[in-house]
C-alpha positions as CSV (number, residue, x, y, z in Angstrom):
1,X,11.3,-53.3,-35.5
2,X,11.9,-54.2,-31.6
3,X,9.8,-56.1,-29.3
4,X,8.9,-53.2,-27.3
5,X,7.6,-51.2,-30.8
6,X,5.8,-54.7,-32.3
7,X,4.3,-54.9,-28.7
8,X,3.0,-51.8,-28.9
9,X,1.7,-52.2,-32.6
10,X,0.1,-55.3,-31.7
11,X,-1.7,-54.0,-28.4
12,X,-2.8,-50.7,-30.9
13,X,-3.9,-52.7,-33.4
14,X,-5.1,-55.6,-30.9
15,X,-7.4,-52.3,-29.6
16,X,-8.7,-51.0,-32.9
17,X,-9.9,-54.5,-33.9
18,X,-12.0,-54.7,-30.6
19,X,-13.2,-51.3,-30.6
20,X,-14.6,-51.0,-34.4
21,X,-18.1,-53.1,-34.1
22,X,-19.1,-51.0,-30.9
23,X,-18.3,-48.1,-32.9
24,X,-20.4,-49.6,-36.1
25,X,-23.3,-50.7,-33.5
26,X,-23.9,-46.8,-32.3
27,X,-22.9,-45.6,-36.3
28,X,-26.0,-48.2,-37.4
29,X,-28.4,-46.6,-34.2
30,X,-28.0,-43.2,-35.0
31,X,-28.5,-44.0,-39.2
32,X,-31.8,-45.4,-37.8
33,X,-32.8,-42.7,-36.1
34,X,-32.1,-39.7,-38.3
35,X,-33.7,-42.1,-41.4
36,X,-36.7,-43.8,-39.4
37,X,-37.0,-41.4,-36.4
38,X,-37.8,-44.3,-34.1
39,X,-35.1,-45.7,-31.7
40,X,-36.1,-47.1,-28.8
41,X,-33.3,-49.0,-26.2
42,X,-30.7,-47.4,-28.4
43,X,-27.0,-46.5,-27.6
44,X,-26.9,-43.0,-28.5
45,X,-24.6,-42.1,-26.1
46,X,-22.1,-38.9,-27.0
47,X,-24.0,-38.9,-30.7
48,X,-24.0,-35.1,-32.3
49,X,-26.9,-34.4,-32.7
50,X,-27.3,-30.8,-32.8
51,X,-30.1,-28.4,-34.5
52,X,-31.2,-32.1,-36.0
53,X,-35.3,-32.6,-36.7
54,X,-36.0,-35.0,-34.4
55,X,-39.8,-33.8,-33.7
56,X,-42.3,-36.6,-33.0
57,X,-39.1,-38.9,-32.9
58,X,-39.5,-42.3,-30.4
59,X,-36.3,-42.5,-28.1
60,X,-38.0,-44.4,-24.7
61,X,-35.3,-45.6,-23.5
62,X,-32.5,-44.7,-24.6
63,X,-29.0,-44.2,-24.3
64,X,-27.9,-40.4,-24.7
65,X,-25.5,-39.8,-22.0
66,X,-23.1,-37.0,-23.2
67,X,-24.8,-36.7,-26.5
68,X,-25.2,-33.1,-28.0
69,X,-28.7,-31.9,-28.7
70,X,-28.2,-28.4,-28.7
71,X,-31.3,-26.5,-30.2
72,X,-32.2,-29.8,-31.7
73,X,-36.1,-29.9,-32.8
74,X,-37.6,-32.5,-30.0
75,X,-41.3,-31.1,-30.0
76,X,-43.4,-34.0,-29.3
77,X,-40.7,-36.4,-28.9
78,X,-40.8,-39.9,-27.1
79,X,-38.2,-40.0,-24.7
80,X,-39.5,-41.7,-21.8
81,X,-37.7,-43.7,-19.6
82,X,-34.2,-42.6,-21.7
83,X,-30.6,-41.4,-19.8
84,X,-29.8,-37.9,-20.7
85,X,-27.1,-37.5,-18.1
86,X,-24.7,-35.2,-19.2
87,X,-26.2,-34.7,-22.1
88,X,-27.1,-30.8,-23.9
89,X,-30.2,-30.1,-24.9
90,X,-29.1,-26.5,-24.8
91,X,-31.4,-23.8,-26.6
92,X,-33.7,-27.8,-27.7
93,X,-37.3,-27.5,-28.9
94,X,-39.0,-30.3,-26.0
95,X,-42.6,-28.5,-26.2
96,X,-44.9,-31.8,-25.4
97,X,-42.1,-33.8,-25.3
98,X,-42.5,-36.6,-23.0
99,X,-39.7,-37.3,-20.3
100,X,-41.7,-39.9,-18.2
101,X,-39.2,-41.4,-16.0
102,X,-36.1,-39.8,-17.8
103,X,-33.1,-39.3,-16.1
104,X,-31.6,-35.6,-16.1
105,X,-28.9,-35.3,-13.9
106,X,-26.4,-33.1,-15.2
107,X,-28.5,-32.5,-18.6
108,X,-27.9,-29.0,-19.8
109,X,-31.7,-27.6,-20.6
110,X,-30.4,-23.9,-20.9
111,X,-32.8,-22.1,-22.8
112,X,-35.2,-25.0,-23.8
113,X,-38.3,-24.7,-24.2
114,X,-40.1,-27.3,-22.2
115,X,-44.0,-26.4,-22.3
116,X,-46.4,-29.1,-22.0
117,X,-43.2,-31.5,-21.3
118,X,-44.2,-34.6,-19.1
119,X,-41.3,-35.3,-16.4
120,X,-43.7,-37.6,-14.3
121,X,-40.5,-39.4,-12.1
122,X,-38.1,-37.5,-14.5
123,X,-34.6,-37.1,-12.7
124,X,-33.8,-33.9,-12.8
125,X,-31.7,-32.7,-10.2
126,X,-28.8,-30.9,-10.7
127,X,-30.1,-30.3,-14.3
128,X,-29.3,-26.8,-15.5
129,X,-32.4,-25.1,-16.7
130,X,-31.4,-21.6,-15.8
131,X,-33.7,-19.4,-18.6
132,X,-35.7,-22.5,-19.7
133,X,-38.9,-21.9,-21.4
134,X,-41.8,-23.4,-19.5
135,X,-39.8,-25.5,-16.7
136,X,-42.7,-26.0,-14.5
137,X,-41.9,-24.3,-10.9
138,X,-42.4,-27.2,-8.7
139,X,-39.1,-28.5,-10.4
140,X,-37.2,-25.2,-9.6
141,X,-35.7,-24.5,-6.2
142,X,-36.4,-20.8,-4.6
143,X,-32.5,-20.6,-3.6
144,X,-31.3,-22.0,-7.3
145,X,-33.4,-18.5,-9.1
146,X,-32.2,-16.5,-6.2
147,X,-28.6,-17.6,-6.7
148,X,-29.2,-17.2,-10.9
149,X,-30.3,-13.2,-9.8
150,X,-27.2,-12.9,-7.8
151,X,-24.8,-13.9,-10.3
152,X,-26.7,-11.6,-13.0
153,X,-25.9,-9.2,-10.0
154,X,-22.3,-9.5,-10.3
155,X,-22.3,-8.7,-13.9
156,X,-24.4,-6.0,-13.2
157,X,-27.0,-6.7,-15.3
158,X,-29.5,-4.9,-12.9
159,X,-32.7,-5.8,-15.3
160,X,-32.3,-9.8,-15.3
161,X,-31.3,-9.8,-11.8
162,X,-34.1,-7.6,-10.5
163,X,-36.1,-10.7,-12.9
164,X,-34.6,-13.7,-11.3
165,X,-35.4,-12.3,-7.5
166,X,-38.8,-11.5,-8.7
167,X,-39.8,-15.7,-9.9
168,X,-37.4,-16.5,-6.8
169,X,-40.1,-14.4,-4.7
170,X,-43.1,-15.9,-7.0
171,X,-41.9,-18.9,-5.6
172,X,-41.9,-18.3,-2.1
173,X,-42.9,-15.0,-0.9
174,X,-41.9,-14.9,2.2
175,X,-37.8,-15.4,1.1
176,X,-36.4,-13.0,2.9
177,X,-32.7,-12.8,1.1
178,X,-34.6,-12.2,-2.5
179,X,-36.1,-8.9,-1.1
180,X,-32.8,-8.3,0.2
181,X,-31.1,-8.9,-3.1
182,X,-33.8,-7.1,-4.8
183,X,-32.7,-4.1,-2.5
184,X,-29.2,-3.9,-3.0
185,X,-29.7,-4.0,-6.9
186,X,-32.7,-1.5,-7.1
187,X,-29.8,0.9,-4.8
188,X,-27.2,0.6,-7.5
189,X,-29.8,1.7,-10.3
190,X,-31.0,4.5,-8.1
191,X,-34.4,2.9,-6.8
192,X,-33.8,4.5,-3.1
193,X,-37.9,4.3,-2.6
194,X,-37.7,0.4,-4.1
195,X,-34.6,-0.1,-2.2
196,X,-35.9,0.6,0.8
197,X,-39.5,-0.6,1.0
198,X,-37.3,-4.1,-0.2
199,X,-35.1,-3.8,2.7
200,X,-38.1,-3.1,5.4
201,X,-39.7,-6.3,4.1
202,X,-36.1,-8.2,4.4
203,X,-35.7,-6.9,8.1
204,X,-39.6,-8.0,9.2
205,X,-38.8,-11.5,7.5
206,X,-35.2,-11.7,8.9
207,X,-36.9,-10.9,12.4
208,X,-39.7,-13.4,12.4
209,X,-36.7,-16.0,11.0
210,X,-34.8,-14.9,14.3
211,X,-32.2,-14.4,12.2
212,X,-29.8,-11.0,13.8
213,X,-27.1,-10.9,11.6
214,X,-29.6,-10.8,8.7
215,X,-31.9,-8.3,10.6
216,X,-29.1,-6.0,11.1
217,X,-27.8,-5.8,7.4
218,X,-30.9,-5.1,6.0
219,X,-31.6,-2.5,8.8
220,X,-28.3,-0.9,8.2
221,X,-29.0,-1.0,4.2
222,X,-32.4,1.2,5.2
223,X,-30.9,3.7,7.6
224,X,-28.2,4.4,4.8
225,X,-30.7,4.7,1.9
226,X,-32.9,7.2,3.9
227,X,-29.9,9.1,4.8
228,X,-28.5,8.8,0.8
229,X,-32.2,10.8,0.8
230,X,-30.8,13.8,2.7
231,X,-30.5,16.6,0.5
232,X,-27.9,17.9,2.3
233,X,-25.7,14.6,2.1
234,X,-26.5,14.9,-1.9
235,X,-25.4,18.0,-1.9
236,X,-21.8,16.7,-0.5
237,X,-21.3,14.5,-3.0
238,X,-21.9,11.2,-0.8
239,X,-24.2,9.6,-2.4
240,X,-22.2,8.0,-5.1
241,X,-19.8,7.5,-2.6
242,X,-22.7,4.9,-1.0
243,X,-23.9,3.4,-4.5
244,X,-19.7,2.4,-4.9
245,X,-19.7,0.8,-2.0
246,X,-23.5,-0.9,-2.1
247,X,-21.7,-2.3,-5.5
248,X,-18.6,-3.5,-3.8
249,X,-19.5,-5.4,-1.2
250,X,-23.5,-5.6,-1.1
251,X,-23.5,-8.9,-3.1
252,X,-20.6,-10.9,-1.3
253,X,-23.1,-10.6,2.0
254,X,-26.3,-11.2,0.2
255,X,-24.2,-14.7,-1.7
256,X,-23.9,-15.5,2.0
257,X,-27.4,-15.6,2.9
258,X,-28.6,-18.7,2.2
């Protein structure tokens, strides 16, 4: 063996001997938990833990950056005060879970259900929650559901879209690119009377927001849906022509609205 290889087996091993009792320390935590479901203060952090029965399970404080809790059973779970950045609670059961002072940034909470949940001083910016169950709309931002609708838009799945402008409008009636949104969608399904009482709304909004370039889409979007009404035009075979290019380019300028 050369220096440079027993070196290099030394600094290996050197490294494995250092490493091993962190590695036992977070093995012994998470034996505690799935065998005593209480864990408070513990390093849990990138632990799988997913579909585990963790219900009524005390976690304040906690360490569970990175772990996996995908559709993990959390109802009624203690998890006050723990780090949950970056971790997945994708498709988790949180119904009366408490997250009192929890941080959430970056937590994946896709598909969650989160009634009753307590985030009293919970971080949760830049969670993802799109199609949580019960996230409690003072936590949601207008333009986040808005954006949710248009990419549902692009896949042209008309249905949820039309649904994610609708709770972006719930949330603030008066946002003038939803209705917009809503219009160029309801167009590509053949709404023309939805389409354009959408579009009307968008252009009084737009004008009251003095905002022209706005104002002038969605009055250009009316004038062509009334004229799509002609029978004449019908007749010629240009209305597809419209819906084709309502699909193609429609959602690039509504994605610029905000």
């Amino acid at each position: 063996m050369n220096k440079r290889t027993a070196l290099a087996s030394t600094i290996l091993l050197g490294s494995f001997w250092i490493a091993t009792p962190a590695i036992a320390e977070n093995f012994q935590h998470l034996q505690q938990l799935m065998s005593t479901k209480e864990c408070t203060g513990c390093d849990l952090s990138g632990s799988g833990l997913v579909r585990a029965d963790l219900a009524g399970a005390d976690l304040s404080g906690a360490n569970l950056t990175r772990a996996n809790l995908s559709r993990a059973n959390l109802a009624g779970a203690d998890l006050s005060g723990a780090n949950l950045t970056g971790a997945s609670l994708f498709g988790a059961n949180l119904t009366g879970a408490n997250l009192t002072g929890a941080n959430l940034r970056g937590t994946d909470l896709r598909e969650a259900y989160l009634v009753d949940v307590d985030f009293t001083d919970a971080l949760v910016d830049s969670a993802y929650v799109q199609d949580a169950v019960g996230m409690p709309s003072e936590l949601l931002s207008v333009e986040e559901v808005y954006n949710w609708g248009v990419a549902e838009a692009k896949r042209k799945n008309h249905k949820k879209a039309i649904a994610y402008f609708n709770r972006a409008l719930s949330l603030d009636p008066e946002f003038a690119p939803a209705y917009l949104a809503r219009a160029v969608v309801r167009a590509e399904t053949g709404d023309t009377n939805g389409a354009i009482g959408d579009a009307e709304i968008a252009s009084k909004l737009f004008a009251i927001e003095n905002n022209p370039q706005a104002f002038d889409t969605s009055r250009l979007l009316v004038a062509q849906l009334q004229a799509l009404q002609d029978p004449e035009r019908q007749n010629q075979g240009q209305g597809g022509s419209f819906l084709r290019t309502v699909g193609a380019i429609g959602i690039s300028i509504l994605r610029l609205m905000l």
